[in-house]
C-alpha positions in Angstrom: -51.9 -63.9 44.7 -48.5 -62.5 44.4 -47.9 -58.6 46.6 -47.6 -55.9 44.4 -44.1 -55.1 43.9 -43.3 -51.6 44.7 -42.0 -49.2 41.9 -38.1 -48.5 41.8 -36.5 -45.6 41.3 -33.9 -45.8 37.9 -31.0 -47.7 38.6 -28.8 -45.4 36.7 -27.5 -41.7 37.2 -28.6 -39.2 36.3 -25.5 -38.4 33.8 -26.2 -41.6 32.6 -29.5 -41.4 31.4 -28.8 -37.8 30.0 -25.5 -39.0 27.9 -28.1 -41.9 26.4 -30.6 -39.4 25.6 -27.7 -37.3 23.9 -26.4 -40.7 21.8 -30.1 -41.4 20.8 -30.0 -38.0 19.1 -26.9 -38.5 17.5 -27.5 -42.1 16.5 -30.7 -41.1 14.7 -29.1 -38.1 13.0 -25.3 -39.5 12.4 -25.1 -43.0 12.6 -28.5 -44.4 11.3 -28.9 -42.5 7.9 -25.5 -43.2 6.8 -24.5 -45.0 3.8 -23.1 -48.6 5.0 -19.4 -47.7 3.3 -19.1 -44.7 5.4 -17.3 -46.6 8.3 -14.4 -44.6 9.1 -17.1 -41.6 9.9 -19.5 -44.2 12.2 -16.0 -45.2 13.6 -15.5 -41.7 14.6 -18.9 -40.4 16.1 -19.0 -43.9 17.7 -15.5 -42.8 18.7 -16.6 -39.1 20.3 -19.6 -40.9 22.0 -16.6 -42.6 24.0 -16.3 -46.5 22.2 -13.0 -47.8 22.1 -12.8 -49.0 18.3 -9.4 -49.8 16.4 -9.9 -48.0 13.0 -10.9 -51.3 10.9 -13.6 -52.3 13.2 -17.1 -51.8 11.7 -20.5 -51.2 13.3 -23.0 -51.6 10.3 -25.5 -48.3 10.5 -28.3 -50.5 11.6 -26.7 -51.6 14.5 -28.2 -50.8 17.8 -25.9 -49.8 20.4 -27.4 -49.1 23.4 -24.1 -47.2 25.4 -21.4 -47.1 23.0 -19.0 -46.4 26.0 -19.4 -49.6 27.2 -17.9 -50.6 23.6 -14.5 -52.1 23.1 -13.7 -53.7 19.5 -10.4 -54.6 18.4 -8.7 -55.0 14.6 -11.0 -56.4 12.0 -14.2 -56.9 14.7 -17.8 -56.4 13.0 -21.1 -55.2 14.6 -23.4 -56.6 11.6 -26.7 -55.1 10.6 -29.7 -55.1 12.8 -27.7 -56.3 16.1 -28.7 -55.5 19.6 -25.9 -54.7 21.7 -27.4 -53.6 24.9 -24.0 -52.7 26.9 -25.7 -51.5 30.1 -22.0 -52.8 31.3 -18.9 -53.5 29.2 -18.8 -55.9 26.1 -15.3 -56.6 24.5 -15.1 -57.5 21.1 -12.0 -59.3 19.8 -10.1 -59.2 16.8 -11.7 -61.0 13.6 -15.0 -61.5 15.5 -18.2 -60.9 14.0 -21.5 -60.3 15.5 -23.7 -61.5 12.3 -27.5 -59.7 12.0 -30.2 -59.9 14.4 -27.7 -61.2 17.3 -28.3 -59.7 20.8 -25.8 -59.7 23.2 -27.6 -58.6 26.6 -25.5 -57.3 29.8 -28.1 -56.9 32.1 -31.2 -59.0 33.7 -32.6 -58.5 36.9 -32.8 -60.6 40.0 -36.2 -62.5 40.2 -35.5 -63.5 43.3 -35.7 -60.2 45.3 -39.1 -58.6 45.5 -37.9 -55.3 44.2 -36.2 -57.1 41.0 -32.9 -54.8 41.0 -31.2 -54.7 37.5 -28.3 -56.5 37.3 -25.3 -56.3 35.1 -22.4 -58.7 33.8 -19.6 -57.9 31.2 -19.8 -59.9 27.6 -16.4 -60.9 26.4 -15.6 -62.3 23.0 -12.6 -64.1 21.9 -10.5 -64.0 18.5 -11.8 -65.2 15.7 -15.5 -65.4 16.8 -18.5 -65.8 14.8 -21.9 -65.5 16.5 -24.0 -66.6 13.2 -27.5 -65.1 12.8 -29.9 -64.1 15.7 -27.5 -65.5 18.4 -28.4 -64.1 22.1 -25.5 -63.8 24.6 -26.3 -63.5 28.1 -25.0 -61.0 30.7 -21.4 -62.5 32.2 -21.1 -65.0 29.2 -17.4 -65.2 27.5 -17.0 -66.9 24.1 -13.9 -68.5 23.9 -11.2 -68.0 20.7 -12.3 -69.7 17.8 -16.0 -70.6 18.7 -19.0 -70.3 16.0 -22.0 -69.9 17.5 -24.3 -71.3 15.4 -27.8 -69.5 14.4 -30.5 -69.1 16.7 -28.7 -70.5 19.4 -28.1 -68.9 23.2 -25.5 -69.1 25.1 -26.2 -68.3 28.7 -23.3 -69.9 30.6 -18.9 -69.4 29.6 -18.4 -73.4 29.3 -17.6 -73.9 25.5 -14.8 -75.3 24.1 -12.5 -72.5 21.9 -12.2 -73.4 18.3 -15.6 -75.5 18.4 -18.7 -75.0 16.7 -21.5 -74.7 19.7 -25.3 -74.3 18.5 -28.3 -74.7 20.2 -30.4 -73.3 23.5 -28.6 -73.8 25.6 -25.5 -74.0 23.1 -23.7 -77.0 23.1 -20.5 -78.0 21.4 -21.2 -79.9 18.1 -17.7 -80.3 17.1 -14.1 -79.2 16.8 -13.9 -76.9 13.9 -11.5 -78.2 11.3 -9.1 -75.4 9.9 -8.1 -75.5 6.3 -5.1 -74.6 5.6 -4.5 -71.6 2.4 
């Protein structure tokens, strides 16, 4: 028999929880309903809600975002359709890097080991020229190096792969070097 583990008060402020109450509103009137071309006005409400996004980044409307001031994505970056991004703390988003559908990148977890099970949070940081392929789950504190593919259903829960390999698995693994063709 395991003792009951006593209830916890929210770990975040109180102008915390009110500014995500405010972006749930505006995600289900602005961002959700509108038409998947419409990026420049996504960029800009995603923009106002405090995300740092250079202006040919793209968040697909059915991206979930769950604090878009934790955001950072820079030149030619994607958010594709039906991600997770739960940004309890910050996730950085490098240029050409794509976060393909059903991917969920995850900043927080709690401590199992304490009784009380505090929450606890870690940044996500991805390189240039990244590709998380399809459902993909990133754990809080993991960095993907330049140039890695993370291959389809495959988690990555510690920052040890190689840049410029492709990685799959859980836990991901590097398969091998990708090989660049030249254009």
């Amino acid at each position: 028999m395991h003792p009951a583990t006593p209830q916890q008060s929210s770990p975040h402020s109180l102008a915390n929880r009110m500014a995500r109450v405010l972006w749930a509103f505006v995600y289900l009137i602005f961002i959700r309903p509108s038409p998947r071309f419409l990026h420049r006005w996504r960029n800009w409400v995603y923009r106002m809600m405090g995300a740092r996004l250079h202006p040919t980044a793209r968040i697909y409307p059915t991206a979930r975002v769950w604090a878009p001031w934790n955001i950072t994505m820079a030149e030619h970056s994607c958010l594709g359709d039906r991600t997770d991004i739960y940004s309890v703390a910050p996730i950085t988003i490098g240029p050409r890097s794509t976060v393909s559908h059903y991917s969920f990148l995850c900043t927080a977890s709690h401590d199992f080991e304490d009784p009380s099970q505090p929450l606890t949070t870690a940044p996500i940081t991805l390189g240039a020229n990244v590709w998380l392929a399809a459902d993909v789950f990133i754990a809080p504190g993991v960095t993907i190096p330049d140039g890695a593919v993370i291959g389809a259903r495959s988690s990555v829960f510690t920052s040890d792969l190689p840049a410029w390999h492709l990685c799959a698995g859980n836990p991901a693994k590097p398969i091998r070097p990708r090989e660049l063709k030249s254009t």
